[in-house]
LUMLUM-632623 format. One record per residue (C-alpha): residue number from 1; z, x, y; residue in one letter. Coordinates in pm, 1 decimal, padded with zeros to 6 digits. Each point is the difference from the previous one (the first is absolute). Example, Ala and Ser with C-alpha at 12.3 -4.5 7.8 and 13.67 -1.06 7.14 Angstrom:
<lumse=1 | z=00780.0 | x=01230.0 | y=-00450.0 | marfi=A>
<lumse=2 | z=-00066.0 | x=00137.0 | y=00344.0 | marfi=S>
//
This chain:
<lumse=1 | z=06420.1 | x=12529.4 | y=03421.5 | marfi=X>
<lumse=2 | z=00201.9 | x=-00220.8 | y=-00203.9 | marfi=X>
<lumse=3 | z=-00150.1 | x=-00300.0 | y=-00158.0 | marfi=X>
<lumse=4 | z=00148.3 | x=-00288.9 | y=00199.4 | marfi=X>
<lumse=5 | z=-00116.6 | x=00175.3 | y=00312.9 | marfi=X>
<lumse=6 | z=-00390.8 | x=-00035.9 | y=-00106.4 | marfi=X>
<lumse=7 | z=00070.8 | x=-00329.1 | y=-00144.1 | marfi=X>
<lumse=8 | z=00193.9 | x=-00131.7 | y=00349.3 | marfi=X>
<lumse=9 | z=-00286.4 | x=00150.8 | y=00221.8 | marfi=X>
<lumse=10 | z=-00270.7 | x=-00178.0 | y=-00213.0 | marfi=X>
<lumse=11 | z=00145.7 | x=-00311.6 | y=00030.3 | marfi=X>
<lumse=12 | z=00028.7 | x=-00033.1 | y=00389.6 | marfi=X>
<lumse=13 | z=-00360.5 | x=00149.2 | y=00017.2 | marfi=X>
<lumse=14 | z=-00079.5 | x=-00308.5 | y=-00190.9 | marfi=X>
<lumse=15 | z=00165.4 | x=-00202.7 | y=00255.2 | marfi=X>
<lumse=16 | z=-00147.3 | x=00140.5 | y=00270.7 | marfi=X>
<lumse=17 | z=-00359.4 | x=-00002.1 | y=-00134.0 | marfi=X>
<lumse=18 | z=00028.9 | x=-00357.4 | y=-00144.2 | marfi=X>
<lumse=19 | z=-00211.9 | x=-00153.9 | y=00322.5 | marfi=X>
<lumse=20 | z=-00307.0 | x=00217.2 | y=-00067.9 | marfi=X>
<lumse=21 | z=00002.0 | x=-00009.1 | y=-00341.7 | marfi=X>
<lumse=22 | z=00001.4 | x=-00333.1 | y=00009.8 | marfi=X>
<lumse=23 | z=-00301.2 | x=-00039.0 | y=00202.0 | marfi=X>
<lumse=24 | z=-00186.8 | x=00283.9 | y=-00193.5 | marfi=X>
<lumse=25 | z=00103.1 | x=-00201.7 | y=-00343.7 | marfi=X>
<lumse=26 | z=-00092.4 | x=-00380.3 | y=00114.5 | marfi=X>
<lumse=27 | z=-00331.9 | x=00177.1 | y=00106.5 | marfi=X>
<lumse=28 | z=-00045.6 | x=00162.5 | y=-00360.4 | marfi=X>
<lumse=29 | z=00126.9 | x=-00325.6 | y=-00175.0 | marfi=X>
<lumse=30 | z=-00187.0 | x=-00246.6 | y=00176.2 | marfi=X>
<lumse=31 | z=-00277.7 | x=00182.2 | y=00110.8 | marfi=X>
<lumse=32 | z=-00294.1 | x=-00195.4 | y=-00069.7 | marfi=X>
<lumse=33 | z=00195.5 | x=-00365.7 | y=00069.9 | marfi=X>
<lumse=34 | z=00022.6 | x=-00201.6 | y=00292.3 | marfi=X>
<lumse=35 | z=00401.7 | x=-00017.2 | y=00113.3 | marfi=X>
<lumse=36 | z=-00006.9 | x=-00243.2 | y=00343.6 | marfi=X>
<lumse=37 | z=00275.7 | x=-00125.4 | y=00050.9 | marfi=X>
<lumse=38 | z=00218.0 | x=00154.1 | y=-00278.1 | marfi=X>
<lumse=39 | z=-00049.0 | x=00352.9 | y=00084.3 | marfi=X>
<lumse=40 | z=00323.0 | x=00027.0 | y=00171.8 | marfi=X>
<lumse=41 | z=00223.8 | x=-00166.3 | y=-00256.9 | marfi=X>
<lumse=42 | z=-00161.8 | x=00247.0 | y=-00274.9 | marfi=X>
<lumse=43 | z=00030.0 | x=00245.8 | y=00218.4 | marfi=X>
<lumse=44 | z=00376.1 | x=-00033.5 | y=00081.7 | marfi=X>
<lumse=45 | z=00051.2 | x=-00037.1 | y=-00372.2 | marfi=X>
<lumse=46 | z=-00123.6 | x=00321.0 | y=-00093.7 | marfi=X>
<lumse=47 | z=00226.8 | x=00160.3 | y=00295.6 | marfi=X>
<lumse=48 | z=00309.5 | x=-00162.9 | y=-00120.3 | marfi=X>
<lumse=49 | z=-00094.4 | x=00120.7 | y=-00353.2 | marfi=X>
<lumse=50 | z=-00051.9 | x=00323.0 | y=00037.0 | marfi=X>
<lumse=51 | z=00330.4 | x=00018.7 | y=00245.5 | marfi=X>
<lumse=52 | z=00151.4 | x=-00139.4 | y=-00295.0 | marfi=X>
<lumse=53 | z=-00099.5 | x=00298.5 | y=-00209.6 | marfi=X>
<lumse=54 | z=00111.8 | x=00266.7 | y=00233.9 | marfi=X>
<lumse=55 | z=00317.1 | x=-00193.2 | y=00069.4 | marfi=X>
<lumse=56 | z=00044.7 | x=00028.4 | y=-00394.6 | marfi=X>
<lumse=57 | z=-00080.8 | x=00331.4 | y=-00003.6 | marfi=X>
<lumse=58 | z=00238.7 | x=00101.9 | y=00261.3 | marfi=X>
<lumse=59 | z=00259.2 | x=-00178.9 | y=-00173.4 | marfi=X>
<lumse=60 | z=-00048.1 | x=00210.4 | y=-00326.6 | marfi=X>
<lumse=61 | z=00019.0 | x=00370.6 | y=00186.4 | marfi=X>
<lumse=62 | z=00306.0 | x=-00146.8 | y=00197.5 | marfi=X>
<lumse=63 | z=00153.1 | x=-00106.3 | y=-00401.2 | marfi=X>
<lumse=64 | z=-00112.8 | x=00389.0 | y=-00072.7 | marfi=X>
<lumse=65 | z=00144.5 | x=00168.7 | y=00258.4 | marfi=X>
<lumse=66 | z=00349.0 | x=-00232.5 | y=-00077.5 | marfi=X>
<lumse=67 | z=-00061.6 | x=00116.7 | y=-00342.2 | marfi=X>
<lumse=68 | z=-00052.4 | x=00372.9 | y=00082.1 | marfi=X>
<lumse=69 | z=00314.9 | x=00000.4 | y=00203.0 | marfi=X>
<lumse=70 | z=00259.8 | x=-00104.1 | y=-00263.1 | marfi=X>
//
C-alpha cells in the first residue's frame, strides 16, 4: 500500500473518532476537577482540535498522493 493511502485513511479515522476521544481525554485531563458549567465548551474544544489534526493530516496524504503522481 502506498504511503499516502495509510496516511489519508489515518486522517479521516481521526475525524471520525474525534467525539469519543474527546470525551475519553477531558475525562483523563480533568479527572479529579469539578467542570459545571464549562464542561461543554472544553469539551467542544478538544473536538474541534483534534478534527483539526485529522483535517491536517488528510491534507498532507492528499499533498503525497499529488506528489506521487507527477
Amino acid at each position: 500500500m502506498k504511503k499516502w493511502v495509510s496516511i489519508l485513511i489515518l486522517g479521516i479515522m481521526i475525524i471520525l473518532i474525534s467525539t469519543p476521544l474527546a470525551y475519553e481525554l477531558v475525562g483523563i485531563i480533568y479527572s479529579n476537577q469539578n467542570l459545571t458549567g464549562e464542561y461543554i465548551p472544553i469539551l467542544n474544544g478538544f473536538i474541534h482540535s483534534l478534527m483539526l489534526v485529522g483535517t491536517l493530516i488528510v491534507i498532507a496524504g492528499i499533498s503525497l498522493f499529488i506528489k506521487d503522481k507527477k
